[in-house]
C-alpha positions as a LaTeX table, in Angstrom:
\begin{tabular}{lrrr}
\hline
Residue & $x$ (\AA) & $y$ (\AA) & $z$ (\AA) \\
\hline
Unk1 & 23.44 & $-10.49$ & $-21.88$ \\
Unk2 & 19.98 & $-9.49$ & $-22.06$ \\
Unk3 & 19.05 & $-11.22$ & $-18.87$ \\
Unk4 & 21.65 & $-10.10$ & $-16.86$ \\
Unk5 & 20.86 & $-6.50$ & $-17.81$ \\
Unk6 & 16.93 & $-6.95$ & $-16.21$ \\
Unk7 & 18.84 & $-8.29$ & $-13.20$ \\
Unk8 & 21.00 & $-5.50$ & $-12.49$ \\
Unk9 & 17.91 & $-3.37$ & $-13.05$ \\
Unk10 & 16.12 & $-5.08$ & $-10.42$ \\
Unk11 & 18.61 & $-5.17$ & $-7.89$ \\
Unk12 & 18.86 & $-0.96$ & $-8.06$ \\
Unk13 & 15.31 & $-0.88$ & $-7.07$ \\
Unk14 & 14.86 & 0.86 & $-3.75$ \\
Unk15 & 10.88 & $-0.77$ & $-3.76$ \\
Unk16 & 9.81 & $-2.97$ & $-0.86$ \\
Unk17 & 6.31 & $-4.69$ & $-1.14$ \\
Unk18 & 4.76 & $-5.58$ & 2.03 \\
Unk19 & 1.70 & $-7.34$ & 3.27 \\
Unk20 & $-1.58$ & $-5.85$ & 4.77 \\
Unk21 & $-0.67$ & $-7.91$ & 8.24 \\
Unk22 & 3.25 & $-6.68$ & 7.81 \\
Unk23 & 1.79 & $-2.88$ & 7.74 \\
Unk24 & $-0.89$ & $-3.75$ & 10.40 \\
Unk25 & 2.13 & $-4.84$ & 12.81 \\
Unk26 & 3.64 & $-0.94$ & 12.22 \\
Unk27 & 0.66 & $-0.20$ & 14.16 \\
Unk28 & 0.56 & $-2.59$ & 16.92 \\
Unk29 & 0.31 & 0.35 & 20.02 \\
Unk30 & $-2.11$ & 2.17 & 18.23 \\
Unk31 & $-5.91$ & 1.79 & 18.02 \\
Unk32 & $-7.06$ & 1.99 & 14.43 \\
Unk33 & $-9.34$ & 4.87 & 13.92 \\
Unk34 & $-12.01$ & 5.10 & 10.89 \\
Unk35 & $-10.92$ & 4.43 & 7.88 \\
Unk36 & $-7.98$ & 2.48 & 9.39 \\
Unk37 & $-6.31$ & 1.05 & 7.35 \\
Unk38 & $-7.24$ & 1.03 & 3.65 \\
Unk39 & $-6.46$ & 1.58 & 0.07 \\
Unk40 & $-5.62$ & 5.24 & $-0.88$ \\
Unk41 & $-8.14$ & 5.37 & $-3.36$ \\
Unk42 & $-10.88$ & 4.95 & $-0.40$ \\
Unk43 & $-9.73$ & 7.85 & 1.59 \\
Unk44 & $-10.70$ & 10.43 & $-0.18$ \\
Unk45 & $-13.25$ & 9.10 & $-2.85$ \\
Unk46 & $-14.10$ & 11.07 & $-5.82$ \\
Unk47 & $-17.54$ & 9.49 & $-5.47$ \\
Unk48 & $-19.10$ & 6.11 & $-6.60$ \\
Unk49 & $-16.68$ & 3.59 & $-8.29$ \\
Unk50 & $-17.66$ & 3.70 & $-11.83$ \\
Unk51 & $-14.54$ & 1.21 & $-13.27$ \\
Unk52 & $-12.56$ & $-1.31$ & $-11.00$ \\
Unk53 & $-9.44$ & 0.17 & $-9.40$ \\
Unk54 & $-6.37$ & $-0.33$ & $-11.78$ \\
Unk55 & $-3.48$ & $-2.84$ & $-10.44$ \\
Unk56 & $-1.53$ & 0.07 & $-9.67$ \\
Unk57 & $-3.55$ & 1.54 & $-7.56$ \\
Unk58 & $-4.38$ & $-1.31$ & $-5.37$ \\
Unk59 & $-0.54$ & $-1.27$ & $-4.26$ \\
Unk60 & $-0.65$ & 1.47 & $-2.06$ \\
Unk61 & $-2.03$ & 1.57 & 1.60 \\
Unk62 & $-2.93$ & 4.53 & 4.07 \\
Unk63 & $-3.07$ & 4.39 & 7.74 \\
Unk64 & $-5.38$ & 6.47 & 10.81 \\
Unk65 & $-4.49$ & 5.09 & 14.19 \\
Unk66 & $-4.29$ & 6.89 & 17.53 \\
Unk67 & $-3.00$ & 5.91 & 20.85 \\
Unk68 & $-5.09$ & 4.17 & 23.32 \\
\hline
\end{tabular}
């Protein structure tokens, strides 16, 4: 019982993980423009990196492109 529970669970999840080249493609008539493509957290620093990034926040990607 309990594992079909976590399955049904899982299968209402609206999440889709994708790749860094899978985002990259969303982009493909665009010309990347500074800081491209990059974590969130590196887009708007709050200055120097005193602790590593947590797992959570490594999930999350933001884009800057322009057309040519």
């Amino acid at each position: 019982m309990r594992r079909r529970r976590g399955s049904a669970r899982r299968r209402r999840s609206s999440t889709y993980f994708r790749t860094r080249g899978e985002i990259e493609a969303m982009f493909h008539d665009l010309v990347f423009v500074s800081p491209g493509l990059t974590l969130l957290p590196d887009w708007w620093p709050d200055g120097p990196r005193v602790r590593p990034l947590e797992d959570v926040q490594q999930l999350i990607l933001g884009g800057l492109a322009r057309k040519p």
